[in-house]
Structures are given as C-alpha cells and as structure tokens.
SELUMVEX-636554 format. One record per atom (N, C-alpha, C): atom name; y, z, x. Coordinates in pm, whole numbers. Each point is the difference from the previous one (the first is absolute). Example, Ala and Ser with C-alpha at 12.3 -4.5 7.8 and 13.67 -1.06 7.14 Angstrom:
 atom     py     pz     px
    N   -569    780   1319
   CA    119      0    -89
    C    120      0     90
    N    105    -72    -35
   CA    119      6     82
    C    109     73    -77
END
This chain:
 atom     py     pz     px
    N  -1490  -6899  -5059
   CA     81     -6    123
    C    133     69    -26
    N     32     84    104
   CA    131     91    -19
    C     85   -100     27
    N    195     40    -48
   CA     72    -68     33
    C     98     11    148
    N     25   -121     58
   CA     43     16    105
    C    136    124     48
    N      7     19    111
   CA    126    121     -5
    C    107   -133     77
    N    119      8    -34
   CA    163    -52     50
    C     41    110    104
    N     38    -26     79
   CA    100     84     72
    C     78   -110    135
    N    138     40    -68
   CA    119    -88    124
    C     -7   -158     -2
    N    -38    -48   -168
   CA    -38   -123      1
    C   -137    -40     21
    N    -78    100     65
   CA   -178   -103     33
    C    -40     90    -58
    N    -86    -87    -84
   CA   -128      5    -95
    C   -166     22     63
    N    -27     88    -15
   CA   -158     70     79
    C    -53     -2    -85
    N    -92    -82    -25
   CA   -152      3    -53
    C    -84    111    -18
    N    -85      8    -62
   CA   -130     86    -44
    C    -99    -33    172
    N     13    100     52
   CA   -134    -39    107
    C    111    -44    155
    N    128      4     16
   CA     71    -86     70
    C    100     85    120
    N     -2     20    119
   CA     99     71     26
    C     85    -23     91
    N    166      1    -12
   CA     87    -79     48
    C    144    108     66
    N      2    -49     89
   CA    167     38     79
    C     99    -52    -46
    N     50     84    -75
   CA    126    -47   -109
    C    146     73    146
    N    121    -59    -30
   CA    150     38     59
    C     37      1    -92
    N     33    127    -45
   CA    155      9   -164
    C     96      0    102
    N    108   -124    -79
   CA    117      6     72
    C     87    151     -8
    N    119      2    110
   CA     87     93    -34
    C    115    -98     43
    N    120     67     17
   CA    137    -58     20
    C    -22    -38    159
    N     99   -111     29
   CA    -44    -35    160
    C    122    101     94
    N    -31    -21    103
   CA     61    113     95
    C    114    -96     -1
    N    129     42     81
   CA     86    -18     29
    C      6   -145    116
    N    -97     -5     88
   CA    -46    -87     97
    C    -62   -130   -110
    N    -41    -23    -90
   CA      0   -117    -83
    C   -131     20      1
    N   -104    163     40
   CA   -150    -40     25
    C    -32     32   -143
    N    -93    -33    -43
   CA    -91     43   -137
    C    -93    140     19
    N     20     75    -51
   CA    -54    132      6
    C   -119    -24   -150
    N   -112     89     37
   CA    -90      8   -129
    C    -72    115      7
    N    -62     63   -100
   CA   -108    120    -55
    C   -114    -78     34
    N   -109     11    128
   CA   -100    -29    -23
    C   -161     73    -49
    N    -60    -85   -112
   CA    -37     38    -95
    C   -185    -34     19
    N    -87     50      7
   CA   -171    -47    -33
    C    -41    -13   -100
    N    -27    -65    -95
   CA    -49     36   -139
    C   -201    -24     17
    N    -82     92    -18
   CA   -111    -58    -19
    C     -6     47   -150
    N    -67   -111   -105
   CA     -1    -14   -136
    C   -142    -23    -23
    N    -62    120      0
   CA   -170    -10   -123
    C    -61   -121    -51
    N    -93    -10     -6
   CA    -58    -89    -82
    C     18     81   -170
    N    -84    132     22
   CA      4    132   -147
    C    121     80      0
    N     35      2   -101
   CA    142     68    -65
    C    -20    186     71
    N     99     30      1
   CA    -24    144     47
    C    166     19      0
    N     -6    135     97
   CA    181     18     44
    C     49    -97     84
    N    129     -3    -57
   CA    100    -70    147
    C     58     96     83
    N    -58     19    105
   CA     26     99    109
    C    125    -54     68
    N    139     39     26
   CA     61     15    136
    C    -19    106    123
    N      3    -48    127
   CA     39     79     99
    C     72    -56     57
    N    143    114     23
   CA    112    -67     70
    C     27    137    176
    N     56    -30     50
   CA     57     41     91
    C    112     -7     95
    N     77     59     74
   CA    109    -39     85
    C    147    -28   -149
    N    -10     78   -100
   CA    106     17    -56
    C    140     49     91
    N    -28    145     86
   CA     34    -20    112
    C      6    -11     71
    N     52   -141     64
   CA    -32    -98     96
    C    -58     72    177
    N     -2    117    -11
   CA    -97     58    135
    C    -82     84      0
    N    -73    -52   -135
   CA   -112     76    -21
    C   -139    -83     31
    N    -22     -6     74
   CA   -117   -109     51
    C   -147     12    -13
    N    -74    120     -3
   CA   -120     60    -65
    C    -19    -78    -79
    N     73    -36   -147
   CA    -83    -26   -109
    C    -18   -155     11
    N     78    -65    141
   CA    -17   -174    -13
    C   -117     43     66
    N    -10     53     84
   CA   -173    -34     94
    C    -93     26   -150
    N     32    108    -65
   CA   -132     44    -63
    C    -25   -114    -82
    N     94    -58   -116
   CA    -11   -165    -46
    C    -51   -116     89
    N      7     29    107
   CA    -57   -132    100
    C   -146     53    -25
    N    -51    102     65
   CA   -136     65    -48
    C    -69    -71    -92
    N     79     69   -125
   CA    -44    -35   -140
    C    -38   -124      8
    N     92    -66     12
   CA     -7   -133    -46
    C   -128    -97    103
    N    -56     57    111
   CA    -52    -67     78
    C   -154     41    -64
    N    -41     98    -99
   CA    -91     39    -42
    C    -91   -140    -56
    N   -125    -72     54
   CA    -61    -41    -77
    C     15     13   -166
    N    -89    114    -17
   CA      5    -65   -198
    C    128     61    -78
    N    100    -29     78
   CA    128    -12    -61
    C     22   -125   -134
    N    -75    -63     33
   CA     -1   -157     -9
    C    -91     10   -150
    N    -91    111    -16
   CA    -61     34   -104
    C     56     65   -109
    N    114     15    -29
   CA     88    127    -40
    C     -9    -34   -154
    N    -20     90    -71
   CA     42     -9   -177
    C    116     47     -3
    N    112   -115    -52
   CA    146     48    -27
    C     91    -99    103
    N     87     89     45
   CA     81    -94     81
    C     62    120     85
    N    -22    -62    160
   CA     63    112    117
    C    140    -98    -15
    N    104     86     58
   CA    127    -71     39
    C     71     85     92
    N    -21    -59    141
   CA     62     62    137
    C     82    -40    -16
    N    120     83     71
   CA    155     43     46
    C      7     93     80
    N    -46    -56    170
   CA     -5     31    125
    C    138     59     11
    N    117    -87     13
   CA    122     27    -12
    C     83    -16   -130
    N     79    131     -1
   CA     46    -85   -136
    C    195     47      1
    N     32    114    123
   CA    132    -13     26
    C     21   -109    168
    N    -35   -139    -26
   CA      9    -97     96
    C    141     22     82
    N     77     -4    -17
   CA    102     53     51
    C      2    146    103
    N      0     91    -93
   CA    -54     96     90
    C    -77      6    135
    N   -111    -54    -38
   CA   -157    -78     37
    C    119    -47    182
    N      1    -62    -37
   CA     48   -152    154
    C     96    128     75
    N    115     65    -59
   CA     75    103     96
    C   -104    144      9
    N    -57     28    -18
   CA   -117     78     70
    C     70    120    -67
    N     93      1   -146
   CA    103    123    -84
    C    -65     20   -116
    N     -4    103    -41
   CA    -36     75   -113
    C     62    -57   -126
    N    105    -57     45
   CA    138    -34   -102
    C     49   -171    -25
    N     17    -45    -71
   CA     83   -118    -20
    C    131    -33     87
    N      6   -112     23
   CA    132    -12     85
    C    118     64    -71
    N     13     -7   -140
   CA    102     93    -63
    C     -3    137     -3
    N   -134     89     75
   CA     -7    111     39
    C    -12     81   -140
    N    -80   -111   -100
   CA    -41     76   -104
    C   -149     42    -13
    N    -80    108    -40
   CA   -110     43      8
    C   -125   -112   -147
    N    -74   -121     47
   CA    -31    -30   -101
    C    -57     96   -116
    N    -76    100     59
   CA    -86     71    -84
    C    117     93    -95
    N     59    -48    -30
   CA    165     92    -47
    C     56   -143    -83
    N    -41   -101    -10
   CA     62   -116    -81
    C    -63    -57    -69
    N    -96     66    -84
   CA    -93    -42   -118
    C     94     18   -101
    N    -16    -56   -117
   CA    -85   -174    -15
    C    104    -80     71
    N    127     12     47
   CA     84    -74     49
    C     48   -122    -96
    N     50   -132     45
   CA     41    -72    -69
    C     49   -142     32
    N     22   -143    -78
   CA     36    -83    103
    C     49    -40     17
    N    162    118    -39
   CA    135    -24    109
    C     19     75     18
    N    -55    111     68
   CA     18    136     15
    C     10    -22    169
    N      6     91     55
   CA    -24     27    171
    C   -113    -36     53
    N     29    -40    151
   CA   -146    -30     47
    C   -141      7    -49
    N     -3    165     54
   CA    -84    101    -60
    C    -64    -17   -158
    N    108    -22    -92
   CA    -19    -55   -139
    C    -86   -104    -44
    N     66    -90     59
   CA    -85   -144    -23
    C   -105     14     85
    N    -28     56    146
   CA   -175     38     -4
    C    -71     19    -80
    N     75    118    -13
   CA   -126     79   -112
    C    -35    -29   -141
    N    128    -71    -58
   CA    -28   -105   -116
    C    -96   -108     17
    N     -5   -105    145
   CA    -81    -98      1
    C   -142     66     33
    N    -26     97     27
   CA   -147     79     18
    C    -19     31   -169
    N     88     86    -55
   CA    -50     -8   -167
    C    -36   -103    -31
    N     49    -84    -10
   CA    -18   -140    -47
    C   -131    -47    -23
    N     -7    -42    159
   CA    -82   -105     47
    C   -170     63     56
    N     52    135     26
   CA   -160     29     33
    C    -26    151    -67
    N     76     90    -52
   CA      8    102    -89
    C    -62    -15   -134
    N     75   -105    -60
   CA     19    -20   -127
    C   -153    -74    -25
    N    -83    -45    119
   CA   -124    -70    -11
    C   -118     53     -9
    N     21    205     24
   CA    -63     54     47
    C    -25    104   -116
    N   -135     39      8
   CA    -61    109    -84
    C     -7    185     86
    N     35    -36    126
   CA     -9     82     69
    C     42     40     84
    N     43     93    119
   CA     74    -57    145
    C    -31    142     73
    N    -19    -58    149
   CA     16    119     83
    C     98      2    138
    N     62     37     15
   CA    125     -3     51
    C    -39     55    148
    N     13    -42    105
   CA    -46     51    132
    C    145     44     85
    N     -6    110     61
   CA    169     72     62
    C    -92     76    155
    N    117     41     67
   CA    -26     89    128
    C    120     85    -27
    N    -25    131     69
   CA    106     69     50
    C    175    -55     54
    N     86     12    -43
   CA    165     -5     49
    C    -55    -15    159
    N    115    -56     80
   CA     28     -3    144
    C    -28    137     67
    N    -68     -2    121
   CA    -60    119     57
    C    -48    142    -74
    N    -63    -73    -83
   CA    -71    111   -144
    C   -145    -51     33
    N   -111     98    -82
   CA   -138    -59     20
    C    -33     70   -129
    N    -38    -34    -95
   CA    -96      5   -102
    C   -117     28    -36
    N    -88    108    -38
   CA   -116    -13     13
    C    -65    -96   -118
    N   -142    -64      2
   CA    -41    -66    -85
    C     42     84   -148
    N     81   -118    -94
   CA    -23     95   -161
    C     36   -134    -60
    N    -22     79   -125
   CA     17   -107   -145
    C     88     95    -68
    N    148    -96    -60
   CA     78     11    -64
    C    -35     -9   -127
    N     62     46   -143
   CA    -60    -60   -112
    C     19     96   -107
    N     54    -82    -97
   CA     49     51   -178
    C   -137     14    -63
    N    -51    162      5
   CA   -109     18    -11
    C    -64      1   -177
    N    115     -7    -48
   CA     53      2   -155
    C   -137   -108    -36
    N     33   -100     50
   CA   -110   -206    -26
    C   -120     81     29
    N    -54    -17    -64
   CA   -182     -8     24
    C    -44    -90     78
    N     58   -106     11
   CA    -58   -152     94
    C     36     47    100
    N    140     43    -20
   CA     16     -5    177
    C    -19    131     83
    N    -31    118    -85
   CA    -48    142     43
    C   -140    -94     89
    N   -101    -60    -70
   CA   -152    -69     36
    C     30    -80    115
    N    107    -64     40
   CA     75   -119     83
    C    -29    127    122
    N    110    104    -41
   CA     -2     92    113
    C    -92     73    106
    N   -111     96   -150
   CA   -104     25     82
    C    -84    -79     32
    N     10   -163     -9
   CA    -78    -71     98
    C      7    -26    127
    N    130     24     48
   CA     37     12    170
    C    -79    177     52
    N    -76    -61    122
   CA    -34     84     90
    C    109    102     62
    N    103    101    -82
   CA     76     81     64
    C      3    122    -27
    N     18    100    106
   CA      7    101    -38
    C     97    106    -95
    N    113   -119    -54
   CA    131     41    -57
    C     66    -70    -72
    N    -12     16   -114
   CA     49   -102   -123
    C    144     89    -67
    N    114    -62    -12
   CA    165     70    -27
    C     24    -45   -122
    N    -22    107   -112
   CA     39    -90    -76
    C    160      8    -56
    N     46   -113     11
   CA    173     10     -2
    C     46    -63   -129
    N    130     67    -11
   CA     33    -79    -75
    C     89   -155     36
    N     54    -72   -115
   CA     37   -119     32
    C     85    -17      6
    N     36    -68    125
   CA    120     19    106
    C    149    -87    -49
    N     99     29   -110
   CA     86   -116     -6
    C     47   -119    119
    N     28   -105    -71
   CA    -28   -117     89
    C   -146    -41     65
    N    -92     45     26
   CA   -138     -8     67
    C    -94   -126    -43
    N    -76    -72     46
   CA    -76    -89    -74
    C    -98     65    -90
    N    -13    130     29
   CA   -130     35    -79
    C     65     53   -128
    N    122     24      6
   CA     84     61   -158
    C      9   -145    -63
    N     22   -101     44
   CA     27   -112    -58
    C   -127    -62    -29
    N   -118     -4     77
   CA   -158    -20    -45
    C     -8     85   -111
    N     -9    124    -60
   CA    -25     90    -37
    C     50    -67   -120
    N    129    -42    -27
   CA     53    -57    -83
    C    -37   -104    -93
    N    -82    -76    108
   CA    -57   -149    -37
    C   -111     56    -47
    N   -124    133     11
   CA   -108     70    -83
    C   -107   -108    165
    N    102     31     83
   CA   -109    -26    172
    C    -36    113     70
    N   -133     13    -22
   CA    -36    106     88
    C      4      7    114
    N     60     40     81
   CA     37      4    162
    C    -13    147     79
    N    -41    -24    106
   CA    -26    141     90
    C     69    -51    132
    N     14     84     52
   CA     77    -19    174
    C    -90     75     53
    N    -14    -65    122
   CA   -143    107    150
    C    122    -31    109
    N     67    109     15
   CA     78     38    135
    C   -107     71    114
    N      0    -99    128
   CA    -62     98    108
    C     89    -93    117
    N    -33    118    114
   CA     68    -77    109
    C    191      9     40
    N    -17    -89    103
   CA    154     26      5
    C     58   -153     15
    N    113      1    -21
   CA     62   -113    -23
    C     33   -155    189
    N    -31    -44    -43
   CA    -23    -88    156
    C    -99     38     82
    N   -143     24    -35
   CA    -97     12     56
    C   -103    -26    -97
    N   -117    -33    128
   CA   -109     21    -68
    C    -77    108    -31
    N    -57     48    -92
   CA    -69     91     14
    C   -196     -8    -45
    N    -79    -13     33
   CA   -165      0     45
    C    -29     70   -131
    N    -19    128    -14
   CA    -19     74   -117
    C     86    -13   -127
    N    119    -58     -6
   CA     54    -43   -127
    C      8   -129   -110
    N    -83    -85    129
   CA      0   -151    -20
    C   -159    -11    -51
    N    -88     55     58
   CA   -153     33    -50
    C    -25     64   -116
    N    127    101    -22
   CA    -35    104   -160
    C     85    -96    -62
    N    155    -93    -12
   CA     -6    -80    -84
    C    -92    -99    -13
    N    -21    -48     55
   CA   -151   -158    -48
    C   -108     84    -68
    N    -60    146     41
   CA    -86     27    -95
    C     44     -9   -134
    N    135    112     41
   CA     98      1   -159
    C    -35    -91    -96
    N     37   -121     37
   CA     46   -161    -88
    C   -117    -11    -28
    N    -90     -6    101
   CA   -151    -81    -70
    C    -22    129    -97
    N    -50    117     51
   CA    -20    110   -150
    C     97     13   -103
    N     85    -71    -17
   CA     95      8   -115
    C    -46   -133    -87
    N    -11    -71     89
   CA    -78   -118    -84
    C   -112      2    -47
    N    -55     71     59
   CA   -191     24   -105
    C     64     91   -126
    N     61     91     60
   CA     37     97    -93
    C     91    -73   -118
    N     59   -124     11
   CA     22    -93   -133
    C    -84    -92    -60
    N    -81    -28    112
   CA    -91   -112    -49
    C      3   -116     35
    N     63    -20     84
   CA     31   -123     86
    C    -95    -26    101
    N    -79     70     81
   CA    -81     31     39
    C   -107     46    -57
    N   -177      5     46
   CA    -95     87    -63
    C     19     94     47
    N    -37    150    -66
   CA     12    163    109
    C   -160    -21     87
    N     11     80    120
   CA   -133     -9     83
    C   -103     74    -71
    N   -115    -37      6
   CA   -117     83    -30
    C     -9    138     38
    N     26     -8    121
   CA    -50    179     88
    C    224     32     39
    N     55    -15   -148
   CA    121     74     90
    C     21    156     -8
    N     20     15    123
   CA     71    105     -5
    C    112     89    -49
    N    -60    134    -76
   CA    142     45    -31
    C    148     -5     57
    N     39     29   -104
   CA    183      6     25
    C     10     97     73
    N     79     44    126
   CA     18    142     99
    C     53     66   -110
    N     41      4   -129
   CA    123     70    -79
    C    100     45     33
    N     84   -101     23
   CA    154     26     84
    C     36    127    -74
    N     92     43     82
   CA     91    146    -70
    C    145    -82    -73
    N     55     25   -152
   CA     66    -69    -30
    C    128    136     13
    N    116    -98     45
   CA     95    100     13
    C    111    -10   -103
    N     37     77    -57
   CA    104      3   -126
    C    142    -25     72
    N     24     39    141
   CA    165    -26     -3
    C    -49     12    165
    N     99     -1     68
   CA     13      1    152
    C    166     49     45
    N     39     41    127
   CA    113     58     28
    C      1    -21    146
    N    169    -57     33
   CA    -12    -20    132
    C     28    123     98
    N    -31     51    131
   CA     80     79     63
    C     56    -47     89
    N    148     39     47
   CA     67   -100     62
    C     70    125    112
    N     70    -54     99
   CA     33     59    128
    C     93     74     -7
    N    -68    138     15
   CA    170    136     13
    C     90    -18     77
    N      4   -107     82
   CA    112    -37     92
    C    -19    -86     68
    N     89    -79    114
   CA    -28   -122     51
    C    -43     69    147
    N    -80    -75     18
   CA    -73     -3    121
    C   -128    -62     29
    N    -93     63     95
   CA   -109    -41     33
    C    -96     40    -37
    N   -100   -101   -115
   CA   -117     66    -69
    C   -100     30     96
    N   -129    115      4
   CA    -75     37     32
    C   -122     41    -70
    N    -83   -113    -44
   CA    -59    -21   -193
    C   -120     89     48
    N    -39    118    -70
   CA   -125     46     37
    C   -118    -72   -119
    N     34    -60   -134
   CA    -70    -32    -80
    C      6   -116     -2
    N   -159    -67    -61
   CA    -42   -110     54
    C     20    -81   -165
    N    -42   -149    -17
   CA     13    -60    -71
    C   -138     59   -104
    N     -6     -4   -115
   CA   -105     66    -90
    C    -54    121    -21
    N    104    112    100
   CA    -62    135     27
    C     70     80   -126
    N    -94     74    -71
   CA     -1    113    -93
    C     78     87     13
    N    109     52    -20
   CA    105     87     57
    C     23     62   -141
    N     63    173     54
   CA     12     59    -79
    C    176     42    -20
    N     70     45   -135
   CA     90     16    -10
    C     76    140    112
    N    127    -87     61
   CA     72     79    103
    C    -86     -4    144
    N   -145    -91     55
   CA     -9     -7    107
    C     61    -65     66
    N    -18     10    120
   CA     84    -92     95
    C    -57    -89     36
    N     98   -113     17
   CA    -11   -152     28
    C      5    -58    124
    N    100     98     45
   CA     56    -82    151
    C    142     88     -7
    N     50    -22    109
   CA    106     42     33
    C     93   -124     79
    N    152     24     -5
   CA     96    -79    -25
    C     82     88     81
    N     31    -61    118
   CA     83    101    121
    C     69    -93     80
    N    135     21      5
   CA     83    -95    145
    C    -34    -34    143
    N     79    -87     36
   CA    -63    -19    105
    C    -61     75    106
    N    119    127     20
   CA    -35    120     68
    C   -107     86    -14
    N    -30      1   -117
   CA    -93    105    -55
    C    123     92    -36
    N     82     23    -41
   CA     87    121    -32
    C    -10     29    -98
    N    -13    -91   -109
   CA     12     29   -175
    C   -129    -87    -27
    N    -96    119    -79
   CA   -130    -79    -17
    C     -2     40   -202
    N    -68    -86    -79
   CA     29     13    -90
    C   -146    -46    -69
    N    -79    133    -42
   CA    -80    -97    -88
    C    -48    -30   -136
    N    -82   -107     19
   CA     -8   -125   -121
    C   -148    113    -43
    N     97      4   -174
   CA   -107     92    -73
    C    -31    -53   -103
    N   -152    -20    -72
   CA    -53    -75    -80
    C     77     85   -157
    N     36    -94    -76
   CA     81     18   -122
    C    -96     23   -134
    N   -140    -26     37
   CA   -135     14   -112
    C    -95    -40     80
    N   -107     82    -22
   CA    -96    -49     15
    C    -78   -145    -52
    N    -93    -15     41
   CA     -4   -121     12
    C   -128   -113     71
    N     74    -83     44
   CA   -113   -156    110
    C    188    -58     22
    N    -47    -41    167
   CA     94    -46     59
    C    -24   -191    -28
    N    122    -23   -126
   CA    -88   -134     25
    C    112    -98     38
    N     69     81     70
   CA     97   -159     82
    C    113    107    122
    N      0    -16     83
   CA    109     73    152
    C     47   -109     47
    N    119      3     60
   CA     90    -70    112
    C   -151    -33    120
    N     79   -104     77
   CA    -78     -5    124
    C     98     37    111
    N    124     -9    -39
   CA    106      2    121
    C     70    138     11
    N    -11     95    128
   CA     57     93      9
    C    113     43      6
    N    116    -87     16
   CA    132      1    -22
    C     39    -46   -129
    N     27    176    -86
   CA     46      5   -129
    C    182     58     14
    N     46    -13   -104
   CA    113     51    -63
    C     11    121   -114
    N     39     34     10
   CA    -28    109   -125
    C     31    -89   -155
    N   -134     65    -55
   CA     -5    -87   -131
    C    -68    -82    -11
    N    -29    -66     78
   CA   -114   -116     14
    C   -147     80    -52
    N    -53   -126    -68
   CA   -172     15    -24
    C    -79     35     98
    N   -106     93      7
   CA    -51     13     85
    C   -166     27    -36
    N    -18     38    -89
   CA   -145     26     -4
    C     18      3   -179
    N   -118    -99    -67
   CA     15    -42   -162
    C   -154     87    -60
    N     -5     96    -35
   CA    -77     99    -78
    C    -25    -60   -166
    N   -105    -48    -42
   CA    -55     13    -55
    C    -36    154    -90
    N    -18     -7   -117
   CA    -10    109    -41
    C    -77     54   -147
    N   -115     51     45
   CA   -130     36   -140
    C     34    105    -69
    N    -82    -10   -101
   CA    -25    159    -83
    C    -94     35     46
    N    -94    -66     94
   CA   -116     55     34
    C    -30    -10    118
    N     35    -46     77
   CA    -30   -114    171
    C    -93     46     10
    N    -92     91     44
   CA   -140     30    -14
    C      9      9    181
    N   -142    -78     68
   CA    -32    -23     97
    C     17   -150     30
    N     41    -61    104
   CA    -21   -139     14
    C    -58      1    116
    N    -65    124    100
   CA    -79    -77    103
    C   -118   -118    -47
    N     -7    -73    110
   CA   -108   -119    -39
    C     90    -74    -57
    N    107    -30    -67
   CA     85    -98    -77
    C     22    -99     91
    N    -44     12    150
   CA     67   -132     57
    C   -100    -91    -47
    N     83   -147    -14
   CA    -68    -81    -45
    C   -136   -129     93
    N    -81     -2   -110
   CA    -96   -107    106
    C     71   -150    -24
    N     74    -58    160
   CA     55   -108    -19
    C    -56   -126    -16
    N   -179     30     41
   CA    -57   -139     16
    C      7    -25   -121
    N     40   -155    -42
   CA    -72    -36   -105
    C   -121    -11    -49
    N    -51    -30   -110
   CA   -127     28    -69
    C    -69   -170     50
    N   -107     20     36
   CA    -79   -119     23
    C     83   -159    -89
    N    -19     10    -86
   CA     34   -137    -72
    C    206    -29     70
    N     67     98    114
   CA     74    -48     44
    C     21    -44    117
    N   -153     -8     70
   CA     17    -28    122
    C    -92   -145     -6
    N     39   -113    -89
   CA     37   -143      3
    C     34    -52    121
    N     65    -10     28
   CA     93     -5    139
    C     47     87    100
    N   -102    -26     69
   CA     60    154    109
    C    100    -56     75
    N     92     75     36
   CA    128    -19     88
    C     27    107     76
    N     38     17     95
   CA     61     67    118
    C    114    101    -98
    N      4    135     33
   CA    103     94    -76
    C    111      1     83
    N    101     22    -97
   CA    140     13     87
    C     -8    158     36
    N     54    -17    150
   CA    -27     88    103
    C    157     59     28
END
C-alpha cells in the first residue's frame, strides 16, 4: 500500500479523493479566502500530476477544462496522484483581473515568499503545499485581455519528460521557450518538475475548440506517464511543428485595425496583415509580417495605438505545410463518459 499524500493539513489516502481549501491570508472584510484544491490519490504508485489554472485570475478555459477532467469516470482509477487547481490566483479569480489587487502579475512572483507581497506569499503557499507534492505539472493559461491564442504547448524542450508531456497534447504548435524569470515553470524547473503550459483561447471566454484539445491534452499526457493505460488502436501524434522562438508585430500607428490574417494562418516574411488607418481613412498604414511563420496569437479589438501587439508569429527552420493542421476537437471515445451540452 502506497503512502498517503498531505496537502493544507488533510491527509488523502491510497484509493481516496478529497476537496481540500489551502488557506491564504483573509481579506480585509474579516472573510477567509482559500486555494481550492482536488486531490484524487491511486491505489498504485505512479506520478503526482498537478493541473493548475486561472494563475491569471481571467483566464477561465483551463477551470472548465479541469471540471471536464475531473468529471471523467476512471479518473478514480488513476496510478499516481492527480492534483487539481481550478483556480489558483483566487483573488484575481472573484475581480474578473488578470492581476492581484496589488496589481502584481502572479506568474512574475515565483517562488515568492512568506513575508514578501501579496503576489509572494501566493506563490510560496502553491510551492509549498501542492508544488512541492508533485512529480509533475501542467499549467493551463489563455491569451492577455482582447488577445486570442491559438491552441499550443509551451515548454523547456531541454527535459525529455516534459518534451513527451508536450507532444502528447493534440496541437498543432509546440514553442519551445525559454524560462521566464519569476515564472512558475522557472521555479518548477528548479524543483527538477516537469511542467508544460497549453495556451489557447482568449481571456474571459469560453472557447469550444480549446477546452476539448485541453481535456484530450491531460488525459494523453497521462497515458503518456503512466497514470493511465495508452489505448489499444491510438492514433498517431499530428506531429506538431515545434517553434524555436516567436516575434510579435505590433501597430505602425494608432488607429483602426483592419486584420486581413486569420488566427493559425501560414504567413510569409513582409506580407501583409491588415492595415491600420484613422478614422477618416486619410493615413492608412500597413501591418507587415516581421518573419515568416504561423499566426499563433492576434488582438481581437480594432482600436490599436501605435506599438501595441498585434499579431504573435511563431517561427520555424522549416514550417513546411500545415494545411490539414486544424485540429480534430472531438474527443477520443473513452472521453465521451459523460456527454454534456458544449459551450456555445
């Protein structure tokens, strides 16, 4: 019999799975604020998986896709130990902000500390209490405010575990970056935690196709550790295109965007993007691709400033062809357990 996992004071059993609250500091109003936490704990030893999401607090994609997960029948079967973190910048979370009431960026206050700033002691009581428990982690994000993201996987392609973590998500675009000072994944990285991030979508919405390719994600990352069995008849990997670096192009002037390129489209160095013209039409200015490339993240909102982000290029030694790269969102038979109505 394996040994039980601790987290926030409660003790989870071999076979047992429980809704843990890690405290945090109470609000100002005298209420008690907490990290709420799922632990399901194996009967058979394997990885300790985290999935967290809503680091910043209006990124909402990756809580639906954890509700998913977690509603999966043989979840309950798991070798190792899952550990959800639906929300995990709570604060953020309740004001519908990207940011801490101190208007600090959590993903910027790793490992933090616990007398440090808000932000600090978050991200310290997440090391702690559900980091420090973990053999593994995958970090769920959306696109900045009126940004949209196409499906990808982030990831320090350096780890062998977590290169395998990566190409187990269904995407057409894997980044591999480096590690971001302050970031949870520089500070995982630290601890020898393999962690990947799947950015899709945009921030305060739902999105249908990003919430379906993460839940495949998670469950194929888990066969792909062993936490899961792999299927008999699976299907190959699409072989994402892995991109060595990416570059933003941003607005020759302030005005009114006019985006001719779409989210995931193949673009070549110095085509045009869209054009950026005043109200009049008098001064038109256009938005020219800086490398070739895959468009894997644009503004949604047409009133730019000059300088602002506007279209996020991705960028190969090879990009090849990606027609056909769009992805198949249904899940694979063993995820349709529970059918539910799609967000529309």
């Amino acid at each position: 019999m394996r040994a039980p996992i601790e987290i926030g004071g409660v003790v989870v059993k071999p076979g047992e799975r429980a809704t843990i609250d890690v405290p945090l500091s109470e609000l100002y109003t005298h209420t008690s604020l907490t990290i709420p936490v799922q632990v399901i704990h194996g009967r058979e030893d394997g990885p300790r998986l985290f999935v967290c999401a809503a680091i910043h607090g209006d990124e909402i994609n990756g809580v639906e896709i954890i509700r998913r997960v977690l509603r999966l029948k043989y979840m309950l079967q798991i070798s190792g130990t899952l550990i959800a973190v639906p929300v995990v910048n709570v604060y953020g979370f309740i004001n519908q902000s990207r940011y801490l009431p101190d208007r600090r960026d959590l993903n910027r206050s790793f490992p933090g500390s616990e007398t440090g700033s808000m932000a600090a002691r978050l991200s310290h009581v997440f090391l702690k209490e559900i980091a420090s428990k973990s053999t593994h982690g995958i970090d769920l994000h959306t696109a900045a405010i009126h940004r949209d993201n196409l499906p990808q996987v982030r990831a320090y392609l350096d780890d062998e575990v977590t290169k395998r973590m990566a190409h187990a998500f269904p995407v057409p675009v894997i980044l591999n970056t480096d590690l971001v000072e302050g970031s949870m994944r520089q500070a995982l990285e630290q601890m020898d935690i393999s962690v990947i991030v799947y950015e899709a979508g945009e921030a305060l919405r739902f999105n249908e196709d990003s919430i379906r390719i993460g839940v495949k994600g998670i469950v194929s990352a888990m066969r792909e550790l062993g936490m899961l069995p792999k299927l008999k008849s699976h299907k190959a990997n699409n072989n994402p295109l892995v991109a060595e670096s990416s570059t933003w192009v941003r607005a020759p002037q302030g005005g009114i965007l006019r985006a001719t390129t779409q989210l995931g489209a193949i673009v070549e160095e110095n085509q045009i993007l869209g054009i950026v013209a005043d109200p009049f039409g008098e001064k038109e200015e256009k938005v020219i691709a800086a490398a070739s490339g895959i468009v894997i993240g644009r503004t949604n909102i047409p009133l730019v400033n000059e300088g602002e982000a506007l279209f996020h290029i991705a960028r190969f030694n090879d990009a090849g062809s990606v027609s056909g790269k769009k992805q198949e969102i249904d899940p694979d038979p063993n995820l349709k357990t529970q059918a539910e109505p799609p967000d529309v």
